[in-house]
C-alpha positions in Angstrom: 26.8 27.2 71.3 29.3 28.0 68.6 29.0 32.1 69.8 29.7 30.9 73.3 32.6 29.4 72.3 33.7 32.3 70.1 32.9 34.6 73.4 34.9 32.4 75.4 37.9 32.4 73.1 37.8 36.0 72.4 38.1 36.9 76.2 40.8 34.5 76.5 42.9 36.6 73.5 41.9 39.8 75.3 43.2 38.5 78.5 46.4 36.8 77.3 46.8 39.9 75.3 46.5 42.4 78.4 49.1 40.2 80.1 51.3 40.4 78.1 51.4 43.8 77.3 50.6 45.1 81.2 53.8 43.1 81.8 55.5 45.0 79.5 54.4 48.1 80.5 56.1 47.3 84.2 59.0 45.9 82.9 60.8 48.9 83.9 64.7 49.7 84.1 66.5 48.7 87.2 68.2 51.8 89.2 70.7 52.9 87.7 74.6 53.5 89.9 75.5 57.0 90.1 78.9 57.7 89.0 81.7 59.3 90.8 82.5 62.7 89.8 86.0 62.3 91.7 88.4 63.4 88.2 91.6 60.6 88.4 94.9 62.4 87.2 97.0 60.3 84.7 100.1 60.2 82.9 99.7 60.0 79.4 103.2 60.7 77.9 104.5 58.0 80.8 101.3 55.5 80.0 101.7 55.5 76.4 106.1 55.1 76.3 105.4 52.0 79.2 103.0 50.4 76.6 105.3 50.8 73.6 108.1 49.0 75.5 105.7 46.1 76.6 104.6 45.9 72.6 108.6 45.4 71.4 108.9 42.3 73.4 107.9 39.7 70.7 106.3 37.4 73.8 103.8 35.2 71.2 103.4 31.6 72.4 103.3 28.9 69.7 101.8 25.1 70.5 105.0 24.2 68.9 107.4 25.1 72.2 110.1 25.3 69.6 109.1 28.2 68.0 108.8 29.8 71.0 111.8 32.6 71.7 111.9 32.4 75.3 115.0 35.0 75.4 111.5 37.9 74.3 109.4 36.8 77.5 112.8 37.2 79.6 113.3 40.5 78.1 109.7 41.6 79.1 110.0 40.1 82.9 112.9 42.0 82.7 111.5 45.0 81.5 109.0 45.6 84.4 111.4 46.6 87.3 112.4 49.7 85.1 109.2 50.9 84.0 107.5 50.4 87.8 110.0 50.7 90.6 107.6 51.6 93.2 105.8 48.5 92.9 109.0 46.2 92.9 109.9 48.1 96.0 106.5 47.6 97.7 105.2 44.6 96.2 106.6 40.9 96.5 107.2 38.9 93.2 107.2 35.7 92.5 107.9 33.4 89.4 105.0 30.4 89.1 105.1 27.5 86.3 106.3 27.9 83.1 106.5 31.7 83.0 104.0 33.5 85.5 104.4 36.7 87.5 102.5 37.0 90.6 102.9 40.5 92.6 101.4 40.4 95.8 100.2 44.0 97.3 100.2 43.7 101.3 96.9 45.5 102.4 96.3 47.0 105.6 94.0 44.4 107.1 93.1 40.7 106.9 90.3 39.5 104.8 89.9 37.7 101.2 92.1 39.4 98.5 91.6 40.3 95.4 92.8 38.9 91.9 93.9 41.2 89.0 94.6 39.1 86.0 96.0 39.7 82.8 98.6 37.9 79.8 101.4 39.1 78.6 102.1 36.2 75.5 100.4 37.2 72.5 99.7 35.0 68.9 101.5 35.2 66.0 101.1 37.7 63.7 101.7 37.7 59.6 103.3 40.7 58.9 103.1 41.5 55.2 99.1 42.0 56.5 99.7 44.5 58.6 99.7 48.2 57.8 102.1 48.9 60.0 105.1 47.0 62.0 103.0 44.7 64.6 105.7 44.9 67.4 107.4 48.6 66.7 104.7 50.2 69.1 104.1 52.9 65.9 102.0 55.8 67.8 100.3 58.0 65.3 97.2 60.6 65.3 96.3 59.3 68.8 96.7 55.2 68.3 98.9 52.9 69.5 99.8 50.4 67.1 100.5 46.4 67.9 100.3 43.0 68.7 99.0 43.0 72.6 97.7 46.1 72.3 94.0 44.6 73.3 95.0 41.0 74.0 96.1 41.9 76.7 99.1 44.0 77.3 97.1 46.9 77.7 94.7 45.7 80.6 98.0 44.7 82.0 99.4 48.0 81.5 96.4 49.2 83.0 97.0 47.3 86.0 100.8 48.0 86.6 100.1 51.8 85.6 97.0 52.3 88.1 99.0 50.7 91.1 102.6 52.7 90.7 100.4 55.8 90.7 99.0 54.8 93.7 101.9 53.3 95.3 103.3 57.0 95.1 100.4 58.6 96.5 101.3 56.6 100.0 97.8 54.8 98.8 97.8 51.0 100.8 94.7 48.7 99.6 92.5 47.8 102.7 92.8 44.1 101.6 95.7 42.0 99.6 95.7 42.4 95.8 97.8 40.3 93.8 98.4 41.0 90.0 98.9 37.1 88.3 100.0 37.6 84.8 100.6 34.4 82.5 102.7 33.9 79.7 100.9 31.1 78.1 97.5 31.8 78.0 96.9 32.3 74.6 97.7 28.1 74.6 96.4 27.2 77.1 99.4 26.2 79.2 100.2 25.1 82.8 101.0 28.2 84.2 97.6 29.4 85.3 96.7 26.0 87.2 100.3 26.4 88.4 99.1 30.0 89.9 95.7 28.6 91.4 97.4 25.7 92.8 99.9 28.4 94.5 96.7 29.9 95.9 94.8 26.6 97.1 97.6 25.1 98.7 97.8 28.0 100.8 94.3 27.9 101.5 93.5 31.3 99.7 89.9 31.9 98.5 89.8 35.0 96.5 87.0 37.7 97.1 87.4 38.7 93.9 89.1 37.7 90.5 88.8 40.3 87.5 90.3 39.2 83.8 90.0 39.9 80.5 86.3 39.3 79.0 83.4 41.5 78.0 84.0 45.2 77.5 82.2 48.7 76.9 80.1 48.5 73.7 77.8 49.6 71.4 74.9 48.6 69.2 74.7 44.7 70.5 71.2 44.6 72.3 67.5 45.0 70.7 66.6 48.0 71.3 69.5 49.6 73.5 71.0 52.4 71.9 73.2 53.4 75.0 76.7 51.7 75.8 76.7 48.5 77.6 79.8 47.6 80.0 79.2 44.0 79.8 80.5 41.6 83.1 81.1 38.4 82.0 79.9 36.2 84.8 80.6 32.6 82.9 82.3 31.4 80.0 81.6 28.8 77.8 83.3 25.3 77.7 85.4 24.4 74.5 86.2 21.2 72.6 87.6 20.3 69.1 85.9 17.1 67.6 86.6 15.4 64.9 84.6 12.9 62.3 86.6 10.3 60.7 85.7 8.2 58.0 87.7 5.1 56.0 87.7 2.6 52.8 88.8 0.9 50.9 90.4 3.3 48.5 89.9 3.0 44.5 90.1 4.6 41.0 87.5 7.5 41.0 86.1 6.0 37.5 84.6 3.4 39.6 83.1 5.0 42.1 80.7 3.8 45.2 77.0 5.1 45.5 78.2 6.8 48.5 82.0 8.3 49.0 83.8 8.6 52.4 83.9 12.2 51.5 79.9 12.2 50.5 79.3 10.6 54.0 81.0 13.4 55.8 79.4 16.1 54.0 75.8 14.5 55.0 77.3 14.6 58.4 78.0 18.0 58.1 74.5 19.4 56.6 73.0 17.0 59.5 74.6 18.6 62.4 74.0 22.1 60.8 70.7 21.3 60.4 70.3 20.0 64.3 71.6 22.6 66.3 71.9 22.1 70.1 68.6 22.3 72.2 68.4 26.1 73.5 69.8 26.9 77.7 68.4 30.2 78.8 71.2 29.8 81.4 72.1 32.4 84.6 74.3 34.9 82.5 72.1 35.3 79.8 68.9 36.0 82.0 70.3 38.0 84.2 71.3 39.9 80.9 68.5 40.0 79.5 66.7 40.8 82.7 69.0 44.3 82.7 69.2 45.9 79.6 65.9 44.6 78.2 64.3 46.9 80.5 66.0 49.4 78.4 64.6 48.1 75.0 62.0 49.7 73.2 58.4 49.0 73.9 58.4 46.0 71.3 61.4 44.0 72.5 60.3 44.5 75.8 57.2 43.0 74.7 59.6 39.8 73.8 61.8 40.4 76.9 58.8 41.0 79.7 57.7 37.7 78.1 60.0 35.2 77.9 57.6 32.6 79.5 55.6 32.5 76.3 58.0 34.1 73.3 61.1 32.2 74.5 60.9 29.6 71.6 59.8 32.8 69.4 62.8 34.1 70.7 65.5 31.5 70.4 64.5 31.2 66.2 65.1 34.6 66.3 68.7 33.8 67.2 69.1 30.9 65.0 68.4 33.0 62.0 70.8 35.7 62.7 73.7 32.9 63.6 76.4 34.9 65.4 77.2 36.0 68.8 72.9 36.5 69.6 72.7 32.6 68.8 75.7 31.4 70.9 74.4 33.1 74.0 71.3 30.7 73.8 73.1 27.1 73.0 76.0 25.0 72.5 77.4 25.9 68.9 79.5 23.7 66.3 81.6 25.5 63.9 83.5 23.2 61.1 86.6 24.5 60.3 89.0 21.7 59.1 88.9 18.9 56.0 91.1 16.5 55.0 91.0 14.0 52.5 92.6 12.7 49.3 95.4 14.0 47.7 94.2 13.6 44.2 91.4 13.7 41.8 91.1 10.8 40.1 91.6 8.4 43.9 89.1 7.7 46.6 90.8 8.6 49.6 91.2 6.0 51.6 90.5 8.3 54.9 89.0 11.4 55.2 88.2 13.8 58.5 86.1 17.2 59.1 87.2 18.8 62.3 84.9 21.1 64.8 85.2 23.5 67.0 82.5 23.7 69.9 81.8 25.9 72.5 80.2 24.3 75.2 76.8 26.0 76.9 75.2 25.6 80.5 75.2 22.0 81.2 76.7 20.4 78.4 79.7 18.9 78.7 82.9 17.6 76.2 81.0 14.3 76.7 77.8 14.9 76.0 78.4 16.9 73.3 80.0 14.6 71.4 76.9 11.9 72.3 74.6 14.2 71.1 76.8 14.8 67.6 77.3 11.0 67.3 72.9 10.6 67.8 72.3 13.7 64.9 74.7 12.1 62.5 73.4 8.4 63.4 76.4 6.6 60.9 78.0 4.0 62.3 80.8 4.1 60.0 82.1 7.8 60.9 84.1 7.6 64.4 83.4 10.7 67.0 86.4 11.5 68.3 87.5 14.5 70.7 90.9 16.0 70.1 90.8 18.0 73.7 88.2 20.3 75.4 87.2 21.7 79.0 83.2 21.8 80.2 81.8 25.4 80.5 82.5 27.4 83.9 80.5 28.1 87.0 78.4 31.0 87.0 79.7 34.0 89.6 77.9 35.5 92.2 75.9 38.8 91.5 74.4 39.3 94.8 77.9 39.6 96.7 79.5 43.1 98.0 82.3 42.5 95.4 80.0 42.5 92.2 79.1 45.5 93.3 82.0 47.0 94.4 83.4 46.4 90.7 80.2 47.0 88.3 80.5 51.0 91.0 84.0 50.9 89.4 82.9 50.4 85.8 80.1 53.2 86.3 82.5 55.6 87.5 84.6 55.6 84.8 82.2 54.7 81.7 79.8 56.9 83.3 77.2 56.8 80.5 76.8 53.1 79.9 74.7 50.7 81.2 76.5 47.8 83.3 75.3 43.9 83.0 76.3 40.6 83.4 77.0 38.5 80.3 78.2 34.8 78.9 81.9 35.4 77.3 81.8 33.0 74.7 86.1 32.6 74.4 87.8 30.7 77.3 90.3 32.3 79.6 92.8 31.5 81.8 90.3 32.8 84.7 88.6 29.6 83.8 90.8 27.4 86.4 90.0 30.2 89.2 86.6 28.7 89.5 87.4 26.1 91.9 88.8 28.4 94.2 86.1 31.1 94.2 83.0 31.7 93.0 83.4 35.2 92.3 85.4 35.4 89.1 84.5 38.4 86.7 85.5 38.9 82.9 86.0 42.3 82.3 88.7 44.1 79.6 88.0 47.3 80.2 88.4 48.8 77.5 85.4 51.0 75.0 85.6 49.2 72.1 83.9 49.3 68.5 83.1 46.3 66.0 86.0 47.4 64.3 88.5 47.2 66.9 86.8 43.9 68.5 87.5 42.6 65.1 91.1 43.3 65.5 91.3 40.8 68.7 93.6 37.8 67.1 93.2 39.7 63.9 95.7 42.4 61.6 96.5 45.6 62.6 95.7 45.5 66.2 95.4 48.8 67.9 94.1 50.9 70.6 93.2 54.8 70.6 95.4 56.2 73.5 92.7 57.5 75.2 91.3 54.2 75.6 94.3 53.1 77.5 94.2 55.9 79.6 90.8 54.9 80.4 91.8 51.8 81.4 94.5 53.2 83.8 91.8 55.1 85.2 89.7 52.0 85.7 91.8 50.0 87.5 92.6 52.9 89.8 89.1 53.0 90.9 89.0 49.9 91.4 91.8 49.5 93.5 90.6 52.3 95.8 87.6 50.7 96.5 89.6 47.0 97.4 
């Protein structure tokens, strides 16, 4: 009896086994697009000077409207007639909400249009950490130096750039195109919603919005050693959440078993230890599903497999933290503290702040349920400071997906394109409820390094990566 049962379970190991591995065997790579070989003729000289002008307006938006010097955003709306006359000839302009541009491209025929978005306001900057002047444009050994340079004067560049050449070709899109730029993105302000509200009270439903998002990159999958354009399809929700705790207060000599401040830091180690519950969601499958079946043998063992390893899978992530584990859940990151002001007093107060970014189906309020559950002390108050839910997912399956993942393969014609969660929030965000085909794209080749750079010192962008990004959007516009 006992051999029968060892039979039995040996055939079922052999079986699951040859499952698995037959099922990695046919996980095979999707076709690839085949790339243009039509060369686009740019520029350079004129691309580059255009950029250093955009980069010595000192547009950087402050939550403190005070601080804001609205005379720099004037000089940059100003600034665009000059540097593209053949769109300001061609192209109406209007001024929406606080401080939004909106160009609007005529096309030769009715249909849905299509959205090219892009900021123009950037964040501050501390200068004595920069090796070089952050709004002086300094171009040396083929780099472009300053603050905008990635987020995003330079996809806006790209835009402006790509449509003036066109413009002078006698080129005419089949259908509209308007080019929305926002001046307050980088705080969330009104003037997006301002710019979708234009749009839904005129009852237009773009085919097609493109912003800033994922970008051409290298060394981020298992097991894919080629470049990846990645399309972000979604983004994640955000909220900032605080933990408050009081007392009464006292002499530090005397203290209680259990401090205000104590209680928060068991709060703390609690909700690190309790990570969100895993959401394979749309984005992230559909990701998977792509450039896994360009992994090695072994991850596509994992990847073939997901219906068995997925748990294997997601402590995988949790280990290695970082971008790998916020694709699979809902993360918490504690980034402020405040308490007493002395050593020797219990504060009478004390607060940790959080920043989460909100996954699949959880929402600003269920997020901070599920906090308030994890931490289970009635004596610390859950409070959220502000926050949106996560996005819709986009359509993959439309004409338009394709029409812009053909444009990325034609001009990054060695990488492999795929959708993918952004994890920051966007301004593209509030297009959602007027499509369902909004796309997160800078287009841009960008390393570790440079991604780093994003919101960080000595932000700068190789010239020929700008030029690229001209290139891009030309391409893109041909095919609208």
């Amino acid at each position: 009896m006992l051999w029968y049962v060892l039979g039995i379970a040996g055939a079922v190991i052999i079986i699951f086994l040859a499952v698995i591995l037959i099922r990695a065997a046919q996980f095979n790579p999707k076709p690839e697009l085949t790339p243009s070989m039509k060369e686009v003729s740019l520029d350079e000289k004129k691309i580059v000077k255009d950029m250093q002008e955009m980069i010595r307006c000192k547009t950087i938006s402050y939550n403190d409207a005070s601080l804001i010097d609205e005379a720099e955003f004037e000089k940059f709306r100003e600034l665009l007639p000059d540097l593209y006359p053949r769109i300001h000839k061609t192209c109406e302009r209007l001024f929406l909400g606080v401080n939004g541009i909106l160009y609007h491209w005529k096309g030769r025929e009715a249909g849905d249009p299509v959205v090219l978005m892009s900021h123009y306001d950037v964040v501050p900057v501390e200068e004595s950490q920069w090796e070089k002047p952050a709004f002086e444009a300094v171009c040396e050994d083929g780099v472009l130096w300053g603050r905008g340079t990635l987020d995003t004067k330079g996809t806006l560049c790209g835009i402006l750039e790509a449509a003036e050449k066109l413009i002078g070709e006698g080129f005419e899109p089949k259908h509209d195109i308007y080019f929305a730029f926002s001046g307050q993105e980088e705080i969330n302000g009104s003037t997006c919603p301002a710019m979708v509200d234009w749009f839904e009270e005129r009852g237009i439903h773009p085919a097609m919005v493109v912003d800033e998002g994922g970008a051409v990159v290298e060394n981020v999958f298992p097991g894919v050693n080629r470049e990846c354009a990645l399309i972000g399809i979604a983004e994640k929700g955000l909220t900032n959440i605080e933990f408050h705790a009081k007392s009464g207060g006292g002499h530090a000599s005397m203290p209680p078993v259990h401090t205000i401040v104590g209680e928060l830091a068991k709060a703390v180690v609690d909700v690190e230890n309790h990570p969100f519950p895993r959401q394979m969601t749309k984005p992230v499958r559909e990701m998977l599903d792509t450039l896994g079946r360009r992994s090695t043998f072994a991850y596509k063992v994992l990847f073939a497999n997901l219906w068995c390893f997925e748990g294997l899978f997601d402590k995988v992530c949790q280990k290695s933290g970082g971008e790998l584990n916020a694709m699979l859940r809902t993360t918490c990151a504690m980034t402020k503290m405040e308490g007493g002001k002395a050593f020797n007093v219990i504060p009478p107060k004390a607060s940790i702040g959080m920043n989460l970014r909100l996954m699949g189906t959880d929402t600003v309020e269920s997020a901070r349920a599920y906090l308030e559950q994890v931490i289970h002390n009635p004596d610390i108050e859950v409070t959220v400071f502000e926050g949106r839910n996560p996005s819709a997912d986009s359509d993959t399956s439309c004409p338009e997906w394709g029409v812009l993942c053909q444009a990325v393969a034609d001009t990054w014609k060695e990488a492999l394109v795929a959708p993918y969660l952004m994890m920051a929030c966007s301004d593209s965000w509030h297009y959602c409820r007027i499509t369902d085909r909004v796309y997160k794209f800078s287009a841009m080749k960008l390393s570790k390094e440079e991604r780093a750079m994003i919101h960080g010192n000595n932000e700068r962008v190789p010239v020929k990566t700008l030029v690229k990004t001209v290139e891009f959007y030309v391409r893109l516009m041909e095919k609208c």
